[in-house]
C-alpha positions as CSV (number, residue, x, y, z in Angstrom):
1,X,134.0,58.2,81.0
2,X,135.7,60.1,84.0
3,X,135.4,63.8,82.7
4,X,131.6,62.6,82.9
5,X,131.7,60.8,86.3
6,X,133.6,64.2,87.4
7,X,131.0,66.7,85.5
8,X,128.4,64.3,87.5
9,X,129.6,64.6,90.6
10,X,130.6,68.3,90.4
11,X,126.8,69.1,89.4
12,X,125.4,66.7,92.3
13,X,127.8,68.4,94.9
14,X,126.6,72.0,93.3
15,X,123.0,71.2,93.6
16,X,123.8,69.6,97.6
17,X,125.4,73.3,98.3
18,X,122.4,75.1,97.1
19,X,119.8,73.1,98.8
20,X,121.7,73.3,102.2
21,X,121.6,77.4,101.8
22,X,117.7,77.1,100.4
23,X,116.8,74.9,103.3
24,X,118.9,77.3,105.8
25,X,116.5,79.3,105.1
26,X,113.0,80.3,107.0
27,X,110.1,82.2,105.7
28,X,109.5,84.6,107.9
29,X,106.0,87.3,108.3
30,X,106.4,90.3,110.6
31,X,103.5,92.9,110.6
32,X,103.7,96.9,110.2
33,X,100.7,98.7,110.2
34,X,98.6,96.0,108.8
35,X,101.6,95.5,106.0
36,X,102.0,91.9,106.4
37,X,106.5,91.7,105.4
38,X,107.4,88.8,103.7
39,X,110.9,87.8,104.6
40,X,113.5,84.8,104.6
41,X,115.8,84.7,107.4
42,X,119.3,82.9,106.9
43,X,120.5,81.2,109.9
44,X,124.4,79.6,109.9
45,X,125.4,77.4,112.8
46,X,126.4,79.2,116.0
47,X,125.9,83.0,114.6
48,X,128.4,85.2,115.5
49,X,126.1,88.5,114.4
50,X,123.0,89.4,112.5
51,X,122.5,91.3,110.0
52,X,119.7,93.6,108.4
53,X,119.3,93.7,104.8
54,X,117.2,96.5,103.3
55,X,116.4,96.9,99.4
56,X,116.3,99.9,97.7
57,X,112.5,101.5,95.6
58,X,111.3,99.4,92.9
59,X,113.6,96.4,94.7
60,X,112.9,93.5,96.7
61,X,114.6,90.7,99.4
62,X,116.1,88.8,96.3
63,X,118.3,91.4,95.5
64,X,120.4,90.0,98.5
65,X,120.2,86.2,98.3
66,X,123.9,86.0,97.6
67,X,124.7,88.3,100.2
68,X,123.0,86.7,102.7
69,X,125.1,83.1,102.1
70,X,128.0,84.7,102.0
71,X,127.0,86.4,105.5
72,X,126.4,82.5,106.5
73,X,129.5,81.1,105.8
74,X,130.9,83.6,108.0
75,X,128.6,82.7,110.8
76,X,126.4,86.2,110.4
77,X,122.7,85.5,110.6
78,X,120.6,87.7,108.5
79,X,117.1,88.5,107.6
80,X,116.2,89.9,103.9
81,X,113.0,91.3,104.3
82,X,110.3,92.9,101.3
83,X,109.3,96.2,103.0
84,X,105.4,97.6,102.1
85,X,105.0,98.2,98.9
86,X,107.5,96.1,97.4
87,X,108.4,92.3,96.4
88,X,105.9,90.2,97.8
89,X,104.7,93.0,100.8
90,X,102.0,94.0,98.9
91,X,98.7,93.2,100.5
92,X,97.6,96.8,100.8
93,X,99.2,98.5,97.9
94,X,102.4,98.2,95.1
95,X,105.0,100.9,95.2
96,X,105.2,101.8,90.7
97,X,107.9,102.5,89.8
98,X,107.1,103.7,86.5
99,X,105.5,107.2,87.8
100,X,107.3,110.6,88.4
101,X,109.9,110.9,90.4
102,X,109.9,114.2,91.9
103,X,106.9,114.7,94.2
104,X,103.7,116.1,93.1
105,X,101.4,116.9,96.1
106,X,98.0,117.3,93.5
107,X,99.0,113.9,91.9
108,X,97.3,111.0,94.1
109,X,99.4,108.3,92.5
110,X,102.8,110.0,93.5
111,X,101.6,111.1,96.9
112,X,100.6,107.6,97.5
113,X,104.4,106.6,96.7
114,X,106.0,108.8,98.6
115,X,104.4,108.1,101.5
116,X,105.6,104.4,101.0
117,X,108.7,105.1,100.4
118,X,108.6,107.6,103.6
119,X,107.1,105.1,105.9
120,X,110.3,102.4,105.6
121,X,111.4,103.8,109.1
122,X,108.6,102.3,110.2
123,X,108.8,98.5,108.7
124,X,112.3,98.7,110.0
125,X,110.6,99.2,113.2
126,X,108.7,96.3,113.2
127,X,111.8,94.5,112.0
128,X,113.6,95.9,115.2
129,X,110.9,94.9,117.4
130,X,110.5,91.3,115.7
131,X,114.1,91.0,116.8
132,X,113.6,91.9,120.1
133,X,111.6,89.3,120.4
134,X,114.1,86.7,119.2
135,X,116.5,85.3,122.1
136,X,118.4,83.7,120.1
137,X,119.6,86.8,118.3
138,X,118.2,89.9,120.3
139,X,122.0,90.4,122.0
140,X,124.4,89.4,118.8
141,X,125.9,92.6,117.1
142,X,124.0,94.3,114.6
143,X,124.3,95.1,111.2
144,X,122.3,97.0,108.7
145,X,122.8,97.4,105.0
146,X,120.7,100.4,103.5
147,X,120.3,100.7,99.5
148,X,118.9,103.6,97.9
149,X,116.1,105.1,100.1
150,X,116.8,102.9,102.8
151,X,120.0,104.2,103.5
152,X,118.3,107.0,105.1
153,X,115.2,105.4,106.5
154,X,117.6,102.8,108.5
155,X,118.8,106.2,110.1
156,X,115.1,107.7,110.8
157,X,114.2,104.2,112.3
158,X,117.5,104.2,115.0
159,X,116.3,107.3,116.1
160,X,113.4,106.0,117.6
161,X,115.1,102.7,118.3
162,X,119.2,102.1,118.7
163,X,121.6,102.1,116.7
164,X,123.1,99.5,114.8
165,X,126.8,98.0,115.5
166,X,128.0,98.8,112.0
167,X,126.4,100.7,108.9
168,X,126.3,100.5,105.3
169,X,124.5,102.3,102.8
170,X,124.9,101.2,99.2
171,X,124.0,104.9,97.3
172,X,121.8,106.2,99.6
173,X,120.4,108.9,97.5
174,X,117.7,110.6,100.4
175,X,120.8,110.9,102.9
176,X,120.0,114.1,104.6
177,X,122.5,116.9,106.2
178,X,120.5,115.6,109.9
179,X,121.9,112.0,108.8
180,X,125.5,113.0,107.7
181,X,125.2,114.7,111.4
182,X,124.5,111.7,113.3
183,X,127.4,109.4,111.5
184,X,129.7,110.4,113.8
185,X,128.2,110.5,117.4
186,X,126.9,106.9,116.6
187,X,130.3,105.9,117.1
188,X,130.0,102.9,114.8
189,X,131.6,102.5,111.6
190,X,129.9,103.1,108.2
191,X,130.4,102.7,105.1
192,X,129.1,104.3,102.1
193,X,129.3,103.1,98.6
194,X,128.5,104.4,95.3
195,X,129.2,104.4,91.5
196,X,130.9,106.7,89.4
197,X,128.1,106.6,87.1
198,X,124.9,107.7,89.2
199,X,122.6,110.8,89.1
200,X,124.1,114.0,89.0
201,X,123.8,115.2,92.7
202,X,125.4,111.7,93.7
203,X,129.3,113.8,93.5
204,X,127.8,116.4,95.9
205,X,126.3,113.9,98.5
206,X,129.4,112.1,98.8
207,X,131.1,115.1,99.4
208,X,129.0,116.5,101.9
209,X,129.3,112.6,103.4
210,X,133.2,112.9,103.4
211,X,133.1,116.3,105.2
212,X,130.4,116.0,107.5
213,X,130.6,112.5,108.5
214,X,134.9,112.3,109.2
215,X,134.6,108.7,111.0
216,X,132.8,106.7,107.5
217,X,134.9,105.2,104.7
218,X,133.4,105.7,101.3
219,X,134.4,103.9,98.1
220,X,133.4,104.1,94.6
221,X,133.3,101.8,92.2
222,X,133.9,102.8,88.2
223,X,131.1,102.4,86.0
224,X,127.2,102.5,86.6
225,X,125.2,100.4,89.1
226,X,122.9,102.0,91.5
227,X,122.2,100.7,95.5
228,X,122.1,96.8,94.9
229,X,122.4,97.1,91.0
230,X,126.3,97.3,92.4
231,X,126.3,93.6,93.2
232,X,125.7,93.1,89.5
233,X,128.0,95.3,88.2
234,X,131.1,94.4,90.5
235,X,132.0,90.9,90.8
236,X,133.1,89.7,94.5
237,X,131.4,93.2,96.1
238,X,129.5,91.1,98.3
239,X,132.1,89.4,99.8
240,X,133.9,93.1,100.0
241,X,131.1,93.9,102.2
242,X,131.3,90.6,104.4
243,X,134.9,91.0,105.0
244,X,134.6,94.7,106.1
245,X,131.0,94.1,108.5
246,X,133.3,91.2,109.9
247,X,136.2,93.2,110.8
248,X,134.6,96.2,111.9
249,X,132.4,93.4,114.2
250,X,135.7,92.1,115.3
């Protein structure tokens, strides 16, 4: 009778802790160039920070629903947010994952890719502005988590915005020599992350990364697991990641 009572109870107190994350959370819309974003934005008691949380191609928001409670419990607000062409942001077009690659400028279909891929500097824009906007958050430290191509798009979009309080890019495969260039005058930390299994010009990013860009840390994990792909391969990597944005905030 009492290893039921306690299974009972555990279960009821399991299904109390995932409502009271579900309902911390807000849907949020923010437009883009007619892109209508479809977002959900965690909010803890008394933030302490916010946080940006970008997906990488063929991804979506979801990809970051554990990260973003864990960013809760230690008082970091964040916003997970589908960016065009992906998730549920789809109202004028799907990203498809399932075509080439490598760019093909006589290929309609890839073009069209590209160019949504190519335009996330400018949802994170919006995003950026949409924050603005928000007093309650507008003036907290900032952080931004880039995966795959957003890891360089989060860079494009600063440019014409600000800078971020801290960085991290989870295998930004599109990182350019201009972005290794500006890691270090940011004067922020960052922190890139990869898997020893990834494509083949992974090794010499990272490298370029470690001598260009002196101020980042950089760890890799054994195995595969690309951008967020990582969470599911490494157990406890998203609390990794809290624990380092919240001492590089402190």
């Amino acid at each position: 009778m009492y290893p039921q009572l306690f299974k009972a109870t555990a279960v009821f107190l399991a299904l109390c802790l995932i409502s009271t994350y579900s309902d911390a959370d807000t849907a949020i819309t923010i437009d883009s160039d007619g892109w209508l974003l479809q977002g959900d934005l965690a909010v803890p008691d008394s933030p302490i920070a916010f946080a940006i949380l970008l997906h990488k191609a063929a991804g979506d928001r979801s990809a970051y629903n554990k990260m973003a409670r864990i960013l809760a419990e230690r008082s970091i607000a964040s916003i997970r947010l589908d960016l065009r062409g992906h998730g549920e942001s789809t109202n004028l077009g799907s990203f498809d994952p399932t075509i080439g690659r490598y760019l093909d400028p006589d290929d309609e279909r890839i073009v069209r890719n590209f160019e949504l891929i190519r335009a996330g500097d400018k949802d994170i824009l919006s995003l950026m502005g949409w924050l603005e906007r928000q007093e309650e958050f507008r003036d907290l430290p900032l952080a931004v988590i880039g995966s795959s191509y957003t890891g360089q798009e989060m860079v494009e979009a600063a440019r014409e915005s600000r800078f971020a309080d801290v960085y991290v890019a989870l295998a930004p495969g599109s990182f350019n020599s201009e972005s290794i260039a500006a890691v270090d005058p940011s004067g922020v930390p960052w922190l890139f992350v990869r898997a020893e299994v990834e494509l083949p010009f992974f090794p010499d990013l990272f490298n370029a990364i470690g001598e260009g860009a002196k101020s980042a840390e950089i760890w890799t994990f054994p195995g595969e697991g690309h951008a967020t792909d990582l969470f599911v391969h490494n157990t406890g990597l998203e609390h990794k990641l809290t624990d380092w944005i919240n001492s590089k905030l402190r």
